[in-house]
C-alpha positions in Angstrom: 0.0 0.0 0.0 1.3 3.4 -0.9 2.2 6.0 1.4 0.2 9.0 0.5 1.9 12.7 0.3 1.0 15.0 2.9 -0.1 18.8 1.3 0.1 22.3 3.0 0.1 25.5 2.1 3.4 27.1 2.2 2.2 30.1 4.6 1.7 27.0 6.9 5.6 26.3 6.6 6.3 29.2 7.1 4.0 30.6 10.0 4.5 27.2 12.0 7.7 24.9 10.5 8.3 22.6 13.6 4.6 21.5 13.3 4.7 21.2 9.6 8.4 20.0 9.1 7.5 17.3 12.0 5.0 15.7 9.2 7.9 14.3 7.6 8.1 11.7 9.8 4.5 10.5 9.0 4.7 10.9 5.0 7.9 10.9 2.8 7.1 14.4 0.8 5.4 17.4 1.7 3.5 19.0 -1.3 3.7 22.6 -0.7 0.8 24.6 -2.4 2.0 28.0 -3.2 0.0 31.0 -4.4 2.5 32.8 -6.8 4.3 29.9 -8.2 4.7 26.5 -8.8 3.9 23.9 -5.6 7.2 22.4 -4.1 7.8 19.0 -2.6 10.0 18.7 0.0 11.4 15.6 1.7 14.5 14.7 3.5 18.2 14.7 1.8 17.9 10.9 3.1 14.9 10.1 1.0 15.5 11.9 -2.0 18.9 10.1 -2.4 16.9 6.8 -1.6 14.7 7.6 -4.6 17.3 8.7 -6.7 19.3 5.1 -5.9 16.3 3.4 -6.7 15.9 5.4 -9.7 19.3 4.9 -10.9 19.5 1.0 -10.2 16.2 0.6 -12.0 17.8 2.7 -15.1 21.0 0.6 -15.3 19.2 -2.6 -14.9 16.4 -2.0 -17.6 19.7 -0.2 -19.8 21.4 -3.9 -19.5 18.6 -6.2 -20.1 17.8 -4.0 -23.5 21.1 -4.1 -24.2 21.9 -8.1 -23.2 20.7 -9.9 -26.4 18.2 -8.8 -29.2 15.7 -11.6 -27.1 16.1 -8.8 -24.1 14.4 -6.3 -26.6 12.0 -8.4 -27.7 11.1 -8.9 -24.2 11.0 -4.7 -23.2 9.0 -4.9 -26.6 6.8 -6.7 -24.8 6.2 -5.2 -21.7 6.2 -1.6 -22.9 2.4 -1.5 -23.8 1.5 -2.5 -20.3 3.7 0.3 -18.7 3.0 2.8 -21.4 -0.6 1.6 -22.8 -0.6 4.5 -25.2 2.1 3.0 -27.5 -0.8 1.0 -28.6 -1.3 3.5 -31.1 1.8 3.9 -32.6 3.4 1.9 -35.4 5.4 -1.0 -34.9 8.5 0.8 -36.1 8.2 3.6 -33.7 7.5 1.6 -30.4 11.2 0.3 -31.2 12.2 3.4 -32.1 10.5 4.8 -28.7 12.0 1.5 -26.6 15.6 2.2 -28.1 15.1 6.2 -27.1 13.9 5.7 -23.8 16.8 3.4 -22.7 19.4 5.7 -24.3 17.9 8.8 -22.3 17.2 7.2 -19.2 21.0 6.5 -19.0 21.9 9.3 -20.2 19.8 11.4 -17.8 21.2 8.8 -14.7 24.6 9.6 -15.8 23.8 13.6 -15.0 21.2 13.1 -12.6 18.7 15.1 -14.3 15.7 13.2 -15.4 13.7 16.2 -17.2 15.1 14.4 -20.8 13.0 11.6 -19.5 10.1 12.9 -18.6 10.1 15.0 -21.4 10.7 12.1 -23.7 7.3 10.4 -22.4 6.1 13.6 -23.2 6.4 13.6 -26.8 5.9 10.3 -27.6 2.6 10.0 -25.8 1.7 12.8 -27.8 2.7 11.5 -31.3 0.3 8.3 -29.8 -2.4 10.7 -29.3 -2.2 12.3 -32.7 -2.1 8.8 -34.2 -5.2 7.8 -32.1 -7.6 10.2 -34.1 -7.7 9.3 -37.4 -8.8 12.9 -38.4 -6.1 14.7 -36.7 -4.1 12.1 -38.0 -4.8 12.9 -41.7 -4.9 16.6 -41.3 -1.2 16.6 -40.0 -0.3 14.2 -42.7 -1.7 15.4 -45.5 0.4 16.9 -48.4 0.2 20.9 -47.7 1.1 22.6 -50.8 0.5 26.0 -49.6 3.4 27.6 -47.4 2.2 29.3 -44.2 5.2 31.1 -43.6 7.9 30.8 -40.6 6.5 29.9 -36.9 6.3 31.9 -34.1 8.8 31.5 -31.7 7.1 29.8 -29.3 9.2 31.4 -26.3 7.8 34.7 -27.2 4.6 33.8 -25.5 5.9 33.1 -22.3 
């Protein structure tokens, strides 16, 4: 059974931090709920380099099974669509392609300790699923455009 996250608002850190700090000891993570930004997590050094062993070890063990024998990928083959049931949706070609890129990233993202390529891998595949789950959307992105609709916006220009 999964230990559940505890959430306060951050004014409650602040404005009484022994009481709120002490309910580390009953749940691994505070979620902190802030008004002018993004909600933090905080947790113990201890814990957060527990999860980023566990992390790690599950990384280089998943890296060397893909990597043992071609039967190894045929077996992450396997497995992925249970894990990551939207890959249902994609071709056969790209669920290796996806298998082979998540294994590179997650090593390479263990080897800086930054996981954000992963996460932002996930990302864009289960996007390109999505796409390729309507067949409408599907065929308007596909479709042979003839007319040019000029450069894109930079996206950062929004933000």
């Amino acid at each position: 059974m999964a230990i559940e996250n505890a959430a306060v608002n951050f004014s409650e850190l602040v404005n009484k931090n022994k009481q709120t700090l002490a309910r580390l000891k009953e749940s691994p993570r505070l979620l902190l709920h802030r008004r002018d930004g993004e909600d933090l997590v905080l947790t113990t050094a201890t814990r957060a380099e527990q999860d980023q062993t566990v992390v790690s070890a599950a990384t280089r063990m998943l890296a060397a099974l893909a990597r043992r024998d071609p039967g190894s990928m045929e077996l992450l083959l396997g497995i992925l669509p249970d894990a990551f049931p939207w890959i249902r949706f994609l071709a056969e070609a790209d669920v290796h392609a996806f298998a082979v890129e998540l294994v590179d990233t997650m090593r390479a993202a263990d080897s800086v300790g930054n996981s954000a390529s992963v996460a932002q891998l996930l990302i864009a595949w289960e996007h390109t699923a999505e796409v390729h789950s309507d067949p409408e959307l599907l065929a308007a992105l596909t479709r042979n455009h003839d007319e040019d609709y000029g450069p894109a916006a930079d996206p950062r220009e929004g933000l």
